[in-house]
C-alpha positions in Angstrom: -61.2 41.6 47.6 -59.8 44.5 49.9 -57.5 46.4 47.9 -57.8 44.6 44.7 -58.4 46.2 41.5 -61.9 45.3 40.5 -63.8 45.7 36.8 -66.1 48.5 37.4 -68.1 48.3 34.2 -71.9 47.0 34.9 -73.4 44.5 32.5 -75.8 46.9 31.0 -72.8 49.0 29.8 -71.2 46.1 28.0 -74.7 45.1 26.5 -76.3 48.5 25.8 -77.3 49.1 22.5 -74.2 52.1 22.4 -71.8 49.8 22.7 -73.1 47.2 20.4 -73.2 49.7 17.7 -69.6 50.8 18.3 -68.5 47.3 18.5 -70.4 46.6 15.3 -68.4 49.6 13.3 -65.1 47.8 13.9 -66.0 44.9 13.6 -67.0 45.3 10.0 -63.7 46.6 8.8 -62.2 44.6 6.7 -65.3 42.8 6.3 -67.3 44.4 4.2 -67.8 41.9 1.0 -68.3 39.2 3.2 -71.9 37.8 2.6 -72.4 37.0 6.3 -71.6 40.4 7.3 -73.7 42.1 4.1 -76.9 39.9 5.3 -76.4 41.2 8.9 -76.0 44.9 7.9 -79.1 44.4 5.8 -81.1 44.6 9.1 -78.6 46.0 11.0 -80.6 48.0 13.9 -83.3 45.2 14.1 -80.4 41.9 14.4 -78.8 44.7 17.2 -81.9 45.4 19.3 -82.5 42.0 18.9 -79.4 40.8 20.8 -79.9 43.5 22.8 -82.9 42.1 24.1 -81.7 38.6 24.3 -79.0 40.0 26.7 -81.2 41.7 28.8 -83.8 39.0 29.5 -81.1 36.6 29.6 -82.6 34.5 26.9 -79.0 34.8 25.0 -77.7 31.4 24.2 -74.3 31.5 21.7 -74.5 29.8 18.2 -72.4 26.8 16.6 -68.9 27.2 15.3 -68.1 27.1 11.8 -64.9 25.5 11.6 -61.8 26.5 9.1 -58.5 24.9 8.5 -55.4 27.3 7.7 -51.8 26.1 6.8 -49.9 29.2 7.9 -47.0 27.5 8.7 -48.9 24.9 10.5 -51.7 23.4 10.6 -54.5 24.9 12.6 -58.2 24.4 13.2 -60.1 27.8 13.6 -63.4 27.9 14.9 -65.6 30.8 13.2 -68.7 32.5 15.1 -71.4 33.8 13.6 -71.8 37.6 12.7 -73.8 38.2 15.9 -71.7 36.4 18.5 -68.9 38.0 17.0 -70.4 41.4 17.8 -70.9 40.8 20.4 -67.5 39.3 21.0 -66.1 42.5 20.1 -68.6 44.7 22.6 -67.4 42.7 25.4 -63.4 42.8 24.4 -63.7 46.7 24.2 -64.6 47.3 27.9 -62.8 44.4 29.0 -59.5 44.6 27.6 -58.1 48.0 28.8 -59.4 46.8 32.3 -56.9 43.6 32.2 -54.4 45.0 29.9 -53.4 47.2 32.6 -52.8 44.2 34.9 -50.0 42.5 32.9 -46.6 42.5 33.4 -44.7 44.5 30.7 -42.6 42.0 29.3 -45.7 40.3 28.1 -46.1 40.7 24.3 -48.6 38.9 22.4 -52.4 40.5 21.1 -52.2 43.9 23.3 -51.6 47.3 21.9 -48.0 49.0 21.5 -46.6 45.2 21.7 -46.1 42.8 18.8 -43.0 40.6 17.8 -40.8 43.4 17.2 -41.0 44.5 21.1 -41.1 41.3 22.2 -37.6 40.4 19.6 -36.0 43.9 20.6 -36.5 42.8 24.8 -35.0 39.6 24.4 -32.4 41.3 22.7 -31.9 43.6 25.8 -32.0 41.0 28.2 -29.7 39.2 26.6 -27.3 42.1 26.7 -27.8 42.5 30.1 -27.4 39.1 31.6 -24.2 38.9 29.3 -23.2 41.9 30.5 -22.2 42.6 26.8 -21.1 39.0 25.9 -18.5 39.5 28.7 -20.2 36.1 30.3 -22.3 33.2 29.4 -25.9 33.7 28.3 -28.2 30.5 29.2 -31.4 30.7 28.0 -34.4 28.0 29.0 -36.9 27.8 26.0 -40.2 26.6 27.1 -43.6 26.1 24.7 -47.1 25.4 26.4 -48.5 22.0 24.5 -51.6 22.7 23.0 -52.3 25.5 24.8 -56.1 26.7 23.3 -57.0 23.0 23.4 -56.2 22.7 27.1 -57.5 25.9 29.1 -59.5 24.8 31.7 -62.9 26.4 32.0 -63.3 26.1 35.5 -59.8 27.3 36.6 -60.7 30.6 33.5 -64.0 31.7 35.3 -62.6 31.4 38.6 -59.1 33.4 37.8 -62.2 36.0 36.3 -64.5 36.1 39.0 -61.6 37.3 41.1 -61.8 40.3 39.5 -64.9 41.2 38.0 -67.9 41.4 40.8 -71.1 41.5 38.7 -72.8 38.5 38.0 -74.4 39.3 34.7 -71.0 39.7 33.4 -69.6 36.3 34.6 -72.8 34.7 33.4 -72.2 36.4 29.9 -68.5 35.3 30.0 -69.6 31.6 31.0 -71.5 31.7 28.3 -69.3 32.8 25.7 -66.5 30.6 27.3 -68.9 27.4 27.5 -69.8 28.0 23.8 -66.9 25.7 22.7 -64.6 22.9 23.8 -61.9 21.0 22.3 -61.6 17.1 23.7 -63.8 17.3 26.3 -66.6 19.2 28.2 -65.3 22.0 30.4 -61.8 22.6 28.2 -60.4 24.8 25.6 -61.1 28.0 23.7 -61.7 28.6 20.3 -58.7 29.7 18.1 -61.3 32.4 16.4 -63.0 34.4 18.7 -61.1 38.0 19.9 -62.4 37.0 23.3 -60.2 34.5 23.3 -56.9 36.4 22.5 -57.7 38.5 25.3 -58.7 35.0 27.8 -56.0 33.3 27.0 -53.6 36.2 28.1 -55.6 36.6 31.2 -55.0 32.5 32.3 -51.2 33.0 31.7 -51.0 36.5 33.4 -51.5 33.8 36.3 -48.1 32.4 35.3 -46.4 35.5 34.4 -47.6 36.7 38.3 -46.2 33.4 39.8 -42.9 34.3 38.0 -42.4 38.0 38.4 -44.1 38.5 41.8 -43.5 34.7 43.7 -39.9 33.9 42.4 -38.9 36.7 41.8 -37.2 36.4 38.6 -35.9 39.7 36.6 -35.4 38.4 33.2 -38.6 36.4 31.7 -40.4 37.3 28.3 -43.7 35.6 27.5 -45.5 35.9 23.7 -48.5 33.8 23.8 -47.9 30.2 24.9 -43.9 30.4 24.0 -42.0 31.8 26.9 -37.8 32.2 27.9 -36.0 33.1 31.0 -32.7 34.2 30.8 -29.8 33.9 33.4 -25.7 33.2 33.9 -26.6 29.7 35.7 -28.0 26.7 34.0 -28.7 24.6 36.5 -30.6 27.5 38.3 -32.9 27.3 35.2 -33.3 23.5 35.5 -34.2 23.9 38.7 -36.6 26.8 37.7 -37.9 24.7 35.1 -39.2 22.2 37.3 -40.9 24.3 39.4 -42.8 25.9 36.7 -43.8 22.7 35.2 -45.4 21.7 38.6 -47.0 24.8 39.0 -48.6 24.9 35.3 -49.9 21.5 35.9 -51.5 22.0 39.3 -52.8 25.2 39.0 -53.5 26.1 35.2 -54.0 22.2 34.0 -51.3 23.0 31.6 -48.2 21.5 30.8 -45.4 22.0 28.6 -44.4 20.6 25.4 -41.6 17.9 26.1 -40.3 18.8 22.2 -40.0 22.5 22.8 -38.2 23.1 26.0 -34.5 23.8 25.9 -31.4 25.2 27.4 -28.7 26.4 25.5 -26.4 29.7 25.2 -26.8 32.5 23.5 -23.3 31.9 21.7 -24.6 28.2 20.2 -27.8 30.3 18.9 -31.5 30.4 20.6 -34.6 30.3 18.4 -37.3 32.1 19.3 -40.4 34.2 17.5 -39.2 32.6 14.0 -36.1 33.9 14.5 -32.5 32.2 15.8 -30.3 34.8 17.9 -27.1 35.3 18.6 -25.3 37.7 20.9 -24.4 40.1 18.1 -27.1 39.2 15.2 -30.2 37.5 14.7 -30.8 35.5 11.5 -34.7 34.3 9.9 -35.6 30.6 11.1 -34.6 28.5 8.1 -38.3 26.8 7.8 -39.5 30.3 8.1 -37.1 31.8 5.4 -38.4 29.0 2.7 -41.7 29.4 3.1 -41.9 32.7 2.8 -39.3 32.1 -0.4 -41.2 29.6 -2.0 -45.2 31.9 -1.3 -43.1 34.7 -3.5 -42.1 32.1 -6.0 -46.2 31.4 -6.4 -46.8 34.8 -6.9 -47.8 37.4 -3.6 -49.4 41.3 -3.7 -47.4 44.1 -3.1 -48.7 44.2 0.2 -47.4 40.9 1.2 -44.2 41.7 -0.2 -43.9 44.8 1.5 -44.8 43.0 5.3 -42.5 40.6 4.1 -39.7 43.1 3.7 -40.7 45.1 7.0 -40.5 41.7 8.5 -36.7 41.1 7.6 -35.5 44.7 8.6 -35.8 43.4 11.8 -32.6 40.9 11.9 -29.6 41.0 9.5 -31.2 39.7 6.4 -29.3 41.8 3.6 -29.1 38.5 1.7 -32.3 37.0 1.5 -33.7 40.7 1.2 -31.6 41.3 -1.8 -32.9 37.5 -3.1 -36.5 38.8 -2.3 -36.0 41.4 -4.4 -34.4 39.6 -7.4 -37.7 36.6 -6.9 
């Protein structure tokens, strides 16, 4: 631990009742008409001190999971907490996360602050340019996708990665049993798609990866966004040999592995897709599957509000086209 940066919050800081409120107030935004969250508010300070004492006498044991199915473009399972557990999800992602978001590398996009697509589309962009050196050379680009990556974090290998930084054992019991609460296809593995804690976990795990990239081999030009990550570079069979590696390490140290569909090397001039978007060295274009769903949701009937994230969304490639046929719908 000697010269490691360690988490210096104590447990009672996460659980006091201060931080529940706070945690409580953002929680609810956005939330208002929801019955679940109107029932809790009812008794709000009671249902607070109440899990405040739970915490502190360590009689806290985490509810079931409602489960949700969304279509948005694929399908996913979602696995809803109640109100309560999701408070104090929240309580425990507002001391933790600016503790680990500090850690990552930079070129890591996905759930943190400042981020987002956009940065992540602009970087690749950027590196692209650079490797290139402005489409004066070959652009190879290895495309890699983590299968089923919620469904397979290891629980064991996630408290241990955690324990290496945080010191106090309340904590690690509160995260075991927030992190034990659920599992996918067996004991011991996966996190739940709906909990905020998890966003932040699941970034934590593949920091591990992004570490073992940056810091062990050394490699300059490497984006990750959640579980879809590229490395960029003028030699292709350099990033075969690179993709082996990583596919060995994933498996042996994270219990991961990568999705045999969804890995690729190709050139920037034959066009790369990735982030719903297929790029080229001087344009980027909406993914086709991407561009008719959205197409046929506005035929259906969307808010204004939709239309106008819609809209914000295409500004970001060269779209004039379907914006102009967006308009017209």
């Amino acid at each position: 631990m000697v010269g490691k940066i360690l988490f210096e919050h104590k447990y009672e800081e996460i659980i006091s009742l201060e931080n529940l409120f706070e945690a409580w107030g953002e929680f609810r935004v956005g939330k208002k008409i929801k019955a679940a969250v109107q029932r809790f508010e009812l008794n709000l300070m009671s249902n607070l001190i109440t899990l405040h004492e739970s915490l502190t006498d360590g009689t806290y044991r985490h509810s079931e999971y409602r489960t949700r199915i969304i279509n948005d473009p694929k399908r996913r399972v979602i696995n809803v907490a109640g109100v309560r557990d999701r408070v104090l999800h929240r309580a425990i992602y507002r001391k933790l996360y600016p503790f680990f978001d500090k850690l990552f590398i930079a070129d890591s996009f996905s759930c943190r602050n400042e981020k987002g697509t956009h940065k992540a589309l602009d970087r690749f962009k950027l590196m692209a340019g650079q490797v290139s050196m402005n489409n004066r050379r070959t652009c190879w680009v290895l495309k890699c996708d983590v299968r089923q990556f919620f469904a397979s974090i290891d629980q064991r290998v996630l408290l241990q990665i955690l324990s290496k930084r945080i010191v106090d054992k309340k904590i690690m019991w509160l995260l075991a049993r927030i992190i034990s609460s659920f599992s996918s296809s067996r004991p011991g593995v996966g996190l739940p798609l709906g909990n905020l804690t998890s966003q932040l976990l699941a970034n934590v795990y593949l920091n591990e990866l992004d570490q073992f990239v940056k810091q062990k081999m050394k490699i300059k030009h490497y984006i990750r966004y959640a579980d879809d990550f590229v490395l960029l570079s003028r030699d292709k069979y350099e990033l075969r040999r690179l993709l082996y590696v990583i596919s060995d390490w994933l498996s042996a140290e994270l219990k991961l592995w990568l999705h045999p569909a969804k890995v690729s090397i190709s050139t920037m001039a034959s066009g790369v897709d990735f982030l719903g978007w297929v790029h080229w060295p001087e344009h980027r274009i909406l993914r086709g599957v991407t561009k008719k769903r959205m197409l046929r949701k506005v035929e259906i009937g969307v808010g204004e509000n939709s239309l106008a994230s819609y809209r914000g969304m295409l500004s970001w490639g060269n779209t004039y086209e379907l914006s102009k046929n967006l308009d017209d719908q």
